[in-house]
DOTIKOL-614319 format. One record per atom (N, C-alpha, C): x, y, z. Coordinates in steps of 0.02 Angstrom, whole numbers, plus 50000, padded with zeros to 5 digits. Example, Ala and Ser with C-alpha at 12.3 -4.5 7.8 and 13.67 -1.06 7.14 Angstrom:
506604971650390506154977550390506604983550390506424988850354506844994750357506455000250394
END
This chain:
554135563157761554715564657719554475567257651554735571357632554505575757559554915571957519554795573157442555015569057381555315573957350556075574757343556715579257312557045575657262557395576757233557595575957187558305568857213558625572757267559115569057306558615560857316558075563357345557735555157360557795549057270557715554257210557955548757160558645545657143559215547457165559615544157192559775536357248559425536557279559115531957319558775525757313558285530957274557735525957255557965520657193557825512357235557985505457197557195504857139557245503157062556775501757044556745492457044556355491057040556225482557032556805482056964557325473656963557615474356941557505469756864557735472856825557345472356760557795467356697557645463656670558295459956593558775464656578559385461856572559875466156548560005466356469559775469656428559855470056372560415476756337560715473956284561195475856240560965482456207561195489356214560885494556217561185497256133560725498656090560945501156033561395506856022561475507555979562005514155935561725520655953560895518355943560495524555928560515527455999560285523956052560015524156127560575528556147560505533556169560685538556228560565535056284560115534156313559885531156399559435525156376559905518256386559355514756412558835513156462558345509156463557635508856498558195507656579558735506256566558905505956667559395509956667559575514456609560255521456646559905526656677559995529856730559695535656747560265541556720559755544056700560255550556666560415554056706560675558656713561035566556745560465569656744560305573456825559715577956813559705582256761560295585456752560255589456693559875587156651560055581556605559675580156549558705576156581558875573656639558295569356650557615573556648557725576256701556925585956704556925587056630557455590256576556955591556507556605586656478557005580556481556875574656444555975571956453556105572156546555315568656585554785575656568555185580756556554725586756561554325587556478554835583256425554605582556376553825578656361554145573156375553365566856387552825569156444553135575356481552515575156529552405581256483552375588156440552125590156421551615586356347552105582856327551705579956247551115576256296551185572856344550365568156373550005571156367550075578256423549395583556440549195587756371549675588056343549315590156275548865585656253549145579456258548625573756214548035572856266548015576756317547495573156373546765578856330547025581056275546235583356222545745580256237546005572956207545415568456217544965566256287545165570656340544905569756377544295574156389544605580556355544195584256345543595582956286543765580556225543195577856199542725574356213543215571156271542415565456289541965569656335542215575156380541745580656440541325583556374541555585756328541145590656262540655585556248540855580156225540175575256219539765573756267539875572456333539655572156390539195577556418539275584356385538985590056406539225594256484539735591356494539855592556564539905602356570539965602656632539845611756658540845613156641540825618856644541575622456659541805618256705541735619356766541915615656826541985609556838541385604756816541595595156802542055595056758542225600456709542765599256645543485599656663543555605156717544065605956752544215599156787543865598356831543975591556872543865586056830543625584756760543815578156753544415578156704544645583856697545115582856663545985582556706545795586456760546285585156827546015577456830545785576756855545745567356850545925564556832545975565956735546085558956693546885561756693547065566756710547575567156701548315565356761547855564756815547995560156888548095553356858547675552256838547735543256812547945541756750548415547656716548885547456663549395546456720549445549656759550185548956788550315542156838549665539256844549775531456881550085525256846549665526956776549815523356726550545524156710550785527856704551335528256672551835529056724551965529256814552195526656854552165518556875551685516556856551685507956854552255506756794551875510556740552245504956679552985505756704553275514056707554045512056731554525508656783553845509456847554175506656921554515496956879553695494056866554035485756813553605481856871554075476956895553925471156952553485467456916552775466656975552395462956926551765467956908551905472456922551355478956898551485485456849551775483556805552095486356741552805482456732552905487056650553235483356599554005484256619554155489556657554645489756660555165495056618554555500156566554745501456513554775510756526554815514156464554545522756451554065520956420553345520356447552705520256397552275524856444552035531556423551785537256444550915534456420550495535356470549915534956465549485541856455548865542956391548455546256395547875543756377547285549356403546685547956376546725544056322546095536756326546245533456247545555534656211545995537056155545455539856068544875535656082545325528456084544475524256069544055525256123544045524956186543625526956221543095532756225543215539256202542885544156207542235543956185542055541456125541345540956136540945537056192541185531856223541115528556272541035529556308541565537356336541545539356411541125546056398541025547956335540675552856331540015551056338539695545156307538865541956338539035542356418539405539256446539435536656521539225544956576539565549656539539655555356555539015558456541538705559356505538095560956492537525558256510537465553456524536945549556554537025548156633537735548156667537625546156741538315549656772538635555356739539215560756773539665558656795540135560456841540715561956831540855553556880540415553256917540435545256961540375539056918540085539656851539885531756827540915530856817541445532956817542105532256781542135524556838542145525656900542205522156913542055512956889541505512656870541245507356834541615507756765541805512456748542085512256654542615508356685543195512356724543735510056733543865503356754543205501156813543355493756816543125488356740542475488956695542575489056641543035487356605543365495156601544025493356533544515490556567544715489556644545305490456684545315479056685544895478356719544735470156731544875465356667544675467156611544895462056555545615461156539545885468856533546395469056553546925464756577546875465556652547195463256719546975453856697546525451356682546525444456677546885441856593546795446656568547215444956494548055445156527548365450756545548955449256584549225442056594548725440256627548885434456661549045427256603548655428356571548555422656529549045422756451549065430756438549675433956383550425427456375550835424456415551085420356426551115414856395550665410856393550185406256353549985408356286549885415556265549555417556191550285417156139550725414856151551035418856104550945415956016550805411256009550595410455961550055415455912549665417955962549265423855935549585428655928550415432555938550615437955960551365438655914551225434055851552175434355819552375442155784552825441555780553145450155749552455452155692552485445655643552065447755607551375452355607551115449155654550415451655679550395458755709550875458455785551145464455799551235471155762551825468855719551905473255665551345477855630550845474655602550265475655578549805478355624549915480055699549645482755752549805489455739550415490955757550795496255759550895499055687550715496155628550765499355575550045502955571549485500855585548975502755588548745508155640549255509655696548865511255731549485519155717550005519755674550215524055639549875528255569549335522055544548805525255506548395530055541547815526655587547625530755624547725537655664548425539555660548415545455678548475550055617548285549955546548565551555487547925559155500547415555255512546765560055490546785565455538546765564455598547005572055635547415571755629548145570055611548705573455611548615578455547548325576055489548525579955440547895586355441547165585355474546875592255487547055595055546547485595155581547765598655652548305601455602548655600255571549345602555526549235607855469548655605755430548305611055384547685615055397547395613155465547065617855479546265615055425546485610555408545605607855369544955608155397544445614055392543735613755398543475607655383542845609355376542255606455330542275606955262542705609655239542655613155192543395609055133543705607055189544345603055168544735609755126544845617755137545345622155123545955621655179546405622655154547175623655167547205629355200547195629855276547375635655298548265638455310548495643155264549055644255258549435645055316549185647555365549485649255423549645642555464549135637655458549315633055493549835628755449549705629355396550085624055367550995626155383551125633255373551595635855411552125633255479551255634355529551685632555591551945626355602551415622255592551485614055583552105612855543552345616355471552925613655460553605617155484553475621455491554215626555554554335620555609553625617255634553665610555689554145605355673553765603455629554025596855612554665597955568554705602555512555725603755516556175604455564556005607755619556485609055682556535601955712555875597855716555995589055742556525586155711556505587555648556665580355579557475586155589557525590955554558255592155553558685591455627558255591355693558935590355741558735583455765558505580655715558635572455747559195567955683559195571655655559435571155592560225572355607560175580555602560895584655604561075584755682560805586155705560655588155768561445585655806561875588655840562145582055900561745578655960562065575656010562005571856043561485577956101561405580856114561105585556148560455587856107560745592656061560005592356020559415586755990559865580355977559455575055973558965575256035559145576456096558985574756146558245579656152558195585256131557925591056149557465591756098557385588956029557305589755962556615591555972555995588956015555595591156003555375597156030555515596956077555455602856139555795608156095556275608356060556375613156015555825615155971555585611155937555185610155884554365614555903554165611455967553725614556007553835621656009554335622856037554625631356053554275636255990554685631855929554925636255867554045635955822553575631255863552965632955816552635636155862552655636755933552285640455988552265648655961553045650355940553575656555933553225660455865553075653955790552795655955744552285657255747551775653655787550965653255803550985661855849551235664055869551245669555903551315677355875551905675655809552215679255762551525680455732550905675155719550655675355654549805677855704549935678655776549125679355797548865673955806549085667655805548715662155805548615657555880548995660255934548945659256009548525664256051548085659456060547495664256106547335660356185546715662856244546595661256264546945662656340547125668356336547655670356388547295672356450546515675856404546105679556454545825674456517545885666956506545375661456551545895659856606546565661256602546995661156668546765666656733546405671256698545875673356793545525669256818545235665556756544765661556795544855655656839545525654356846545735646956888546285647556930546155646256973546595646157045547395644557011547725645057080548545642957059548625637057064548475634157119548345627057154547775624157176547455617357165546995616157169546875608357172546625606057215546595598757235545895597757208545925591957149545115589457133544655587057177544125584757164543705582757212543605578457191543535571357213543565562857162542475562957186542295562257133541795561457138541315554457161540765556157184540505550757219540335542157155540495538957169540205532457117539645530957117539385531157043538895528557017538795523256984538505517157033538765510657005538155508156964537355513656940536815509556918537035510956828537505508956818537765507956740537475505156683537035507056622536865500256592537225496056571536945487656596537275483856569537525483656478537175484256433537505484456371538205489256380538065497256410538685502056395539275496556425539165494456491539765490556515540095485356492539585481856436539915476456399540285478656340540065484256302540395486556264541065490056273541165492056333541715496256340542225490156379541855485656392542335479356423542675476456353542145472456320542515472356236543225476956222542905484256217543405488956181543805489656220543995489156297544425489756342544955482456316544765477356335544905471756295545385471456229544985475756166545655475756096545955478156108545825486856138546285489056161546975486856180547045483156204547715478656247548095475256172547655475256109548205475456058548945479356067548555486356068549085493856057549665491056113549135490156180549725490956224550225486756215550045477856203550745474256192550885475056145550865478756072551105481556023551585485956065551375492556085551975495656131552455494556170552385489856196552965485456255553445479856196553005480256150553605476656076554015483056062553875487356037554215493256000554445495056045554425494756114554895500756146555455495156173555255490756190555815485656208556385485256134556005484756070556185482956016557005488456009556675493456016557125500556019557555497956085557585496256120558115496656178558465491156198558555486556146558865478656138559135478056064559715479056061560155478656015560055472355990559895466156021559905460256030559105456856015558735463055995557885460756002557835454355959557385450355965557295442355923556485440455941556105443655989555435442055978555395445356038554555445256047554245449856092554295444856167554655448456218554665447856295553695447356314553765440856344553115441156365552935441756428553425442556446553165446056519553375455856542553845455856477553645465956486552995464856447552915460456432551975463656405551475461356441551755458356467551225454656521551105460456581551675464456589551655467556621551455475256628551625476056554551335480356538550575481456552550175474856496549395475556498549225476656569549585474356628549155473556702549295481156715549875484456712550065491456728549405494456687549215495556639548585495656599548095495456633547765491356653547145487256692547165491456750547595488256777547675491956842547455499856860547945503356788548185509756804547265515556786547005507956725546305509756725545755512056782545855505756820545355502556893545695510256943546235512556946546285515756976546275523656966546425524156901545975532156865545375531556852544895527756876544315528056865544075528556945544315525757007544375529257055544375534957092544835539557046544885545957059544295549557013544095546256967543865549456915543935552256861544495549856830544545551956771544385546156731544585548056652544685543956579544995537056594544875532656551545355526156560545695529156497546345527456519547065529356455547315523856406547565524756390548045520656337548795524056308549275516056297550085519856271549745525756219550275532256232550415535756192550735533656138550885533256067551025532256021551545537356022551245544356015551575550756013552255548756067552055549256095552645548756145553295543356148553105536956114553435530856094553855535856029553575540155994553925541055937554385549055971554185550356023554675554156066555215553156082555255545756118555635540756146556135540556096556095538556019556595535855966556805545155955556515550055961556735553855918557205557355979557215557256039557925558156087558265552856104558175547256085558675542756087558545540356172558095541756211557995540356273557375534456309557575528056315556935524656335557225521356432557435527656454557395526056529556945526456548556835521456589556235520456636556205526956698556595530556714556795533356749556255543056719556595541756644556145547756645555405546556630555175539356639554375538356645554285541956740554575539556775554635540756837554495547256851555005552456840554805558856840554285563356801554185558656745553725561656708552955561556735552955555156784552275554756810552025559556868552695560656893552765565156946552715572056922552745574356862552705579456822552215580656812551825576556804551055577556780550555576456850550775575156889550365575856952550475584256993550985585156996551185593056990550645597656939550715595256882550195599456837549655599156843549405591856877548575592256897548295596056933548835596357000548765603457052548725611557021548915611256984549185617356943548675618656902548235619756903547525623556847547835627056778548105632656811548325637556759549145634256710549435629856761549765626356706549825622056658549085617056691548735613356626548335617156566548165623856591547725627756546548315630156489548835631056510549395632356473549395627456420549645623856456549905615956398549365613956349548625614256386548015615256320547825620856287548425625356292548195630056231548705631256190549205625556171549575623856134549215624756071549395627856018548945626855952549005621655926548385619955881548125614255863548805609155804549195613355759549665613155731550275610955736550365615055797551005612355847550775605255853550245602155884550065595655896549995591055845549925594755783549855589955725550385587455697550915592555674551565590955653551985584555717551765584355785552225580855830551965573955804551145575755799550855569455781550915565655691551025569655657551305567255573552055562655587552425566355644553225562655653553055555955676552645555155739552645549255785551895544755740551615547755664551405542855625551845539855592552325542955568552925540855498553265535355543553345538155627553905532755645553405525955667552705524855673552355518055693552115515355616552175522155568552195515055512552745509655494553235515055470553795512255467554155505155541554015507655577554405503555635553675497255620553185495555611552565492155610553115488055551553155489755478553295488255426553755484655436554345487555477555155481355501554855475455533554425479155596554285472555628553885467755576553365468455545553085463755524553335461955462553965462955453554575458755409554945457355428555205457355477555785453655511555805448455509555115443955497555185437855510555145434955413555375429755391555525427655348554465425155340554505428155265553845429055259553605425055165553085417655167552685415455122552215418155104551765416755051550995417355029550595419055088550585415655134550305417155205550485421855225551095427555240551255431055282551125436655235551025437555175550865441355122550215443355137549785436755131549155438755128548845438055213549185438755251548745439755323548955448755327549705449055304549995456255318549345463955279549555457455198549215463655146548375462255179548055457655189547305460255198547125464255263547675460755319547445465455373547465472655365547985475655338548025483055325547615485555241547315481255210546935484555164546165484255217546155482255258545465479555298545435489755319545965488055369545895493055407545915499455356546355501155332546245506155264545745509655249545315500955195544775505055197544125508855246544105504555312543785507855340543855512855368544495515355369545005524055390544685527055321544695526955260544705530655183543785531055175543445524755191542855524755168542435524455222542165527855274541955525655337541235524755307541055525855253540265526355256540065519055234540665514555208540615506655237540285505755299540155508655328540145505555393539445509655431539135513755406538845518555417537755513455421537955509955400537215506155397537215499155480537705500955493537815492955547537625496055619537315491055643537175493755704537555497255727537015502655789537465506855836537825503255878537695496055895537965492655952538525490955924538765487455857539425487555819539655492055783539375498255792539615503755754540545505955767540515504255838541075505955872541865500955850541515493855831541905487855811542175490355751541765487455690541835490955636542045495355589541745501755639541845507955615542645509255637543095505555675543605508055692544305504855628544735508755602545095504655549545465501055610545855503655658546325499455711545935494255722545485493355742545225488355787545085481155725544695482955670544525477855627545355476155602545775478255590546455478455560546685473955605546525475355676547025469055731546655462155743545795463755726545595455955724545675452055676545715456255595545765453755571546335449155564546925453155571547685448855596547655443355605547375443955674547405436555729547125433655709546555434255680546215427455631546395425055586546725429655513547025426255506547625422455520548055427255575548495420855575548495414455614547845411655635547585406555665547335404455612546985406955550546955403055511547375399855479547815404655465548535400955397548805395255447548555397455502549215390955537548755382655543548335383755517548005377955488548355373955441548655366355444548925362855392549625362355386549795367855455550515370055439550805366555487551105362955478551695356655549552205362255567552385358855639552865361855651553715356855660553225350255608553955347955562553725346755506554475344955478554505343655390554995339655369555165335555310555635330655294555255333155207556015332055189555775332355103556685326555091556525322055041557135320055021557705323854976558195322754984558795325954924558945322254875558805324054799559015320554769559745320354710559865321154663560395323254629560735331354638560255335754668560595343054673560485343354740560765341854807560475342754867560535350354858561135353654860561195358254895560685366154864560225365254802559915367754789559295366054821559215358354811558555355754877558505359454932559065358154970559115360055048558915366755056559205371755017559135380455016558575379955000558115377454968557455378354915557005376154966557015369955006556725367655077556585373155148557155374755148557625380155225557145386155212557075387055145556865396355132556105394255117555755386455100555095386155110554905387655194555395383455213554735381555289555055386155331555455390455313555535398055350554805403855335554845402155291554105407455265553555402255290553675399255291552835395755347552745396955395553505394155434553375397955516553565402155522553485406255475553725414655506554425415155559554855412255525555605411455563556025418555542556465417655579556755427655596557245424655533557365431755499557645429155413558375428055430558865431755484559245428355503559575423055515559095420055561559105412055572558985408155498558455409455452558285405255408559075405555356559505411455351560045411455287560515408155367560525410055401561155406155450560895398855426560425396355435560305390055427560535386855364560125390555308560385390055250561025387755226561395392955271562285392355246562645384455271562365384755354562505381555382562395372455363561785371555313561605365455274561915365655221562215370455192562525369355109563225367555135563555369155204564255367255223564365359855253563635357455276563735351855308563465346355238563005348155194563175344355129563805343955100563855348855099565115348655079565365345255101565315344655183565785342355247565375333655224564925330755213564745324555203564935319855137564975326555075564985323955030565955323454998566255326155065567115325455024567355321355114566895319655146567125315955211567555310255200567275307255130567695299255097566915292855124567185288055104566695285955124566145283355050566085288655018565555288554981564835290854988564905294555056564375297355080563945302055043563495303055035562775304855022562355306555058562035315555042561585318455087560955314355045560425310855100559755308355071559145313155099559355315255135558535318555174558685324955233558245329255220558585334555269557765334955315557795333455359557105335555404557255343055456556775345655479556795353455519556245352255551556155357355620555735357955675555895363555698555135367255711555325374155731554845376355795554825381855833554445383155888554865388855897554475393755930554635402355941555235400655952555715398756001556335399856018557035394255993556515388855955557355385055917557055384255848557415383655812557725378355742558025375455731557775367455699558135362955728558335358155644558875357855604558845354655540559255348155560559245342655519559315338355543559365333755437560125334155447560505331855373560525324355379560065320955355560275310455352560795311455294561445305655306561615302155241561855296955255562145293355220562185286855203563035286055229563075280055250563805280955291563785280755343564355278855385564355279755453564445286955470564155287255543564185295255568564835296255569564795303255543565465307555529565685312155600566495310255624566555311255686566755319655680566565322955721566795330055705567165334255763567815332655762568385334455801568535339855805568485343555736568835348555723568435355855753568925360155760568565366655790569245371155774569815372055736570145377455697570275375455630570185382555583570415381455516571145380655503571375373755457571855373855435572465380355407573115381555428573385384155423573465385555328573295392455304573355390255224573685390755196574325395555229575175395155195575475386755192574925383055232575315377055245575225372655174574675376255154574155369655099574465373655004575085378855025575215379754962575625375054913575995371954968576405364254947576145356354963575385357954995575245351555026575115346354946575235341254961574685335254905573985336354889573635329854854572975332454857572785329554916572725324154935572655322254998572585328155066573105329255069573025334955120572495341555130572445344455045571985348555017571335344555050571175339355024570405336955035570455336755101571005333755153570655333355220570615339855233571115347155200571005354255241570415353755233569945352155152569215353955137568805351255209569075345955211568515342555267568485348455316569075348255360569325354355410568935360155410568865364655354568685369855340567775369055342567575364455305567065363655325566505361455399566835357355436566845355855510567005361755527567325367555540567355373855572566705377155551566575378655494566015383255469565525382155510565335374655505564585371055508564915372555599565335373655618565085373955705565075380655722565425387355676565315394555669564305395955671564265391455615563815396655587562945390755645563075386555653562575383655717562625385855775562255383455809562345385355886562615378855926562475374055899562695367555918562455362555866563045358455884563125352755821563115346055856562725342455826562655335555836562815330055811563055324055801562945319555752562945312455782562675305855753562255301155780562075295955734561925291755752561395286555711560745284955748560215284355680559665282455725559275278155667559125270455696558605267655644559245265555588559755266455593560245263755520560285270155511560165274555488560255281755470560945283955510561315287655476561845293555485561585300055489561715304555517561415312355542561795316755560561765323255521562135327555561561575333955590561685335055658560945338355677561315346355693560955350755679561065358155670560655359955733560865364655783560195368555826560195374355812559905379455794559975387055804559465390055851559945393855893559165396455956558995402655924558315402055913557705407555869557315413255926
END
């Protein structure tokens, strides 16, 4: 049976969380669009990959490879772009479930460029199991990490790894030598690019949003042409129409050091990726509140996997596109559906010689400006995430040193220029030192830090309580939401205690927190206060009431709030103590 278009109709994907689809979102990760829109959309991400599949080519240039191994390993890595990024969308338990487009990954290329140079086009196999295996067993265990993995940290992933594309984005855009001059022409095309992106995502309607870059592409291809700056037309004699690679034989006598090192870097790697399965989920859940650990769980194995098996065929081990995540936000599209076709898009083009030769002779410009957009959008989106969460001294200084870490080693690389060749690769990278540094510290700060607290109230509770709520929110990095819901929710149930009658008195407010609740917990003095009520008093009623009546509406009014603004309300004695207990699910 052949594969038509009619067969995607048909076809059931594994079935995935139902989440609350934003304002922004055109197609969520489970609408299948209208072919109409779906082919430009998948045709979009499958052209921005193979563009980015450069780096595949850098690593054959370092490698020294012939015309011909260059051809085939770049049909390769670009075979096992399209596995990768058919796992991540198919979901189950072998991807995320998500639109995360796989290419050649940056960090690898020197890596695969030794591997390539020293033992050809067969050692991939060994890279891929390598980078692919740490992977696939981190998957497994991701579940269990999350303490290593809060918005905060994340955030600071993805903000960094929006730095990193700054330096080729901005000499692919200006055309910067050696020489660091401004080539006018490029600076030109690159911005004809990137205005046609930014104004129809902007102005654009609902269609052009959709199209914005693929426009954008057109209109710098169109200028680059106007100006002489598209070449390379003459090398389409030289390559067939159609053409099936040849997966080369494995070479498994690998040195052990190269394999440990690229196991390591295969390894951080898997930062980016569950950084990516945050942001793209983040974007397609109206409702987002922390990172799904099993689209990332699922992700990293789609990863691993999609590694072990492009290294098979022979190509590159890949990594999420960034570019393409910032594709995703700028058409408003994160169906899984156009990962689907898109992979299928790019396996078409692998066959196709002269149509991948096309897509790599995109000018350098055109690629820079796509890549300046999809930096602006992983800083910025890095920056929300790693504020979202209600942030102390600690979240200051894990946030601010991780990204001055990485910084400087992006601004000053010649820091790094005396350290071994064997950590040259660690080091020398700003992403990589930027994400350990993170996680360390935030395993450090969480030293000393309980995950309870009790402070007493004394003559001003309700300044106590707020002054308490907004400390040990910034400790545990609690979503700022929850911490002012909470907030409100303790200054109403001090009200509701202190006009109950009685003579009651807030004495002590204790809290407990863990990724998914917050839990406050108001002592006072008095018997427990029974809480019946669940509508606000009528207030045309209370224009003639007594005072009496007034104070019980107060009570009233307050008992509604405090069960509005919680998720559930408790109250009790324990030990002689009176309590009123707050839950909020975090």
């Amino acid at each position: 049976m052949t594969f038509s278009l009619s067969n995607l109709k048909s076809l059931r994907l594994p079935v995935d969380r139902v989440r609350r689809k934003p304002a922004e979102i055109v197609y969520s990760s489970i609408e299948r669009p209208p072919v109409g829109a779906l082919l430009p959309l998948a045709g979009q991400h499958a052209i921005m990959a193979i563009a980015l599949s450069v780096y595949a080519l850098a690593a054959a240039q370092l490698g020294g490879l012939s015309v011909a191994d260059t051809q085939i390993f770049l049909t390769c890595s670009i075979i096992g772009m399209a596995i990768a990024t058919f796992l991540q969308a198919w979901g189950g338990r072998l991807g995320s479930g998500t639109l995360l487009v796989h290419i050649p990954g940056p960090i690898m290329v020197p890596f695969v460029g030794v591997a390539l140079k020293d033992y050809g086009l067969g050692s991939m196999l060994m890279v891929g199991l390598a980078a692919g295996l740490p992977a696939m067993a981190l998957s497994k265990l991701l579940p269990y990490l999350r303490p290593l993995f809060p918005p905060t940290v994340l955030g600071v992933v993805v903000c960094t790894g929006g730095f990193s594309l700054v330096q080729g984005a901005t000499q692919q855009s200006l055309g910067l030598g050696t020489a660091y001059a401004i080539d006018p022409i490029s600076a030109l095309i690159a911005g004809v690019t990137l205005a046609v992106i930014v104004a129809l995502s902007i102005w654009g309607n609902a269609a052009m949003k959709l199209f914005g870059l693929a426009c954008g592409i057109i209109a710098g291809v169109v200028v680059a042409a106007f100006c002489g700056r598209l070449s390379g037309a003459e090398l389409f004699a030289t390559v067939p129409v159609v053409a099936v690679p040849d997966i080369p034989t494995p070479v498994f006598s690998i040195a052990p050091g190269l394999i440990i090192v690229i196991f390591v870097v295969g390894l951080l790697e898997q930062f980016d990726t569950f950084a990516s399965t945050v942001i793209i989920d983040r974007m397609d859940d109206a409702d987002w509140h922390r990172p799904d650990m099993k689209t990332a769980s699922g992700g990293v194995m789609a990863h691993g996997f999609g590694n072990i098996l492009t290294g098979l065929v022979g190509g590159a081990p890949t990594s999420t596109s960034s570019a393409n995540i910032g594709l995703s936000h700028a058409t408003g599209t994160t169906s899984r559906w156009v990962g689907i076709v898109a992979a299928l898009a790019m396996v078409i083009f692998a066959m196709l010689p002269q149509a991948t030769l096309a897509l790599t002779l995109i000018p350098a410009p055109v690629i820079g400006a796509i890549q300046v957009y999809a930096a602006a959008f992983l800083v910025v989106s890095g920056l929300e995430l790693a504020t979202s969460r209600a942030i102390d001294s600690r979240g200051v200084f894990m946030i601010g040193l991780s990204l001055f870490l990485g910084l400087a080693v992006m601004l000053i690389p010649q820091l790094t220029s005396d350290v071994p060749e064997s950590l040259h690769y660690f080091v020398g990278s700003g992403f990589v030192m930027s994400s350990i540094c993170a996680i360390v510290l935030n395993l450090l700060f969480r030293i000393g830090t309980s995950i309870e607290a009790r402070a007493e109230l004394g003559d001003n509770p309700t300044v106590e309580v707020t002054d308490f709520i907004e400390k040990q929110g910034g400790k545990w990095a609690a979503r700022r939401e929850i911490v002012s819901r909470a907030g409100l929710a303790a200054l109403e149930t001090i009200e509701l205690i202190m006009v109950s009658g009685q003579d009651r008195q807030p004495v002590a407010v204790k809290a407990r927190f863990d990724e998914f609740n917050f839990d406050l917990e108001i002592q006072h003095t008095g018997t427990a206060i029974e809480l019946g009520i669940d509508e606000a008093p009528d207030v045309t009623q209370l224009l003639e009431a007594d005072d009496e009546m007034i104070d019980s509406a107060m009570v009233n009014i307050s008992m509604v709030l405090v069960h509005r603004l919680a998720d559930r309300v408790r109250v009790g004695t324990r030990d002689g103590v009176s309590f009123i207990a707050l839950h909020f699910d975090h």
